[in-house]
N, C-alpha and C positions, 0 to 999 in steps of 0.2 A: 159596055158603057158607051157613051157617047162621047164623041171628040167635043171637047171642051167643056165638058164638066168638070166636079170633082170628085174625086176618090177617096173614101175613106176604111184601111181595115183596119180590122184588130185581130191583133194575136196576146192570148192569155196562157200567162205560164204559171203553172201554182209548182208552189214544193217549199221543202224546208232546208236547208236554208233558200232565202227568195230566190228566183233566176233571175238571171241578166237575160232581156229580152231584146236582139235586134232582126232587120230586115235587110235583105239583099234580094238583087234581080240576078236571076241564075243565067249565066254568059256573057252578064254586062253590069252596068254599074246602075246604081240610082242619078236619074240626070240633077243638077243641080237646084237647087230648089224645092224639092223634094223633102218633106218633113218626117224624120221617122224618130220617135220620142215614147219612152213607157209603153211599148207593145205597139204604137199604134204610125200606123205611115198613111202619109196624107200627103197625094197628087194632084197639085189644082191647073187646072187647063191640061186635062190628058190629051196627049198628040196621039196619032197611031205607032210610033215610034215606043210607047209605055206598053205597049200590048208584049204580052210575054211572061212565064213564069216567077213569080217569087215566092222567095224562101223566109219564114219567120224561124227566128232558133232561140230556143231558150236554153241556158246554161247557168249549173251549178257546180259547188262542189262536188256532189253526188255524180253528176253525167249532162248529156246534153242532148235534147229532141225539134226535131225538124215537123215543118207541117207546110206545105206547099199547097198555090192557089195560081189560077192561072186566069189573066187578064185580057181579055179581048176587047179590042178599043175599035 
């Protein structure tokens, strides 16, 4: 993507009972500002600094699945 746009993913988790759906950036954090809500994370004014793998994870009673995406800014 391009430096200074915006970002938008989604990550869907189905199952019974629902999962808890969040995101992490794998060896760092989400910089502030950074909206991650209902599966869904939202980066507005990406730096080259956001470029870098993240991780969605959705979690249940039953168990917990990873799905990773890799960000090039």
């Amino acid at each position: 993507v391009l430096a200074g746009t915006t970002v938008e993913l989604e990550c869907l988790g189905l199952g019974e009972p629902k999962p808890h759906v969040t995101w992490s950036k794998v060896g760092g954090h989400l910089r502030p500002g950074v909206l991650a809500s209902a599966g869904t994370l939202k980066m507005e004014r990406v730096e080259r600094a956001d470029a870098g793998q993240y991780r969605c994870t959705a979690t249940n009673a039953v168990g917990t699945v990873q799905s990773h995406v890799i960000l090039h800014v």
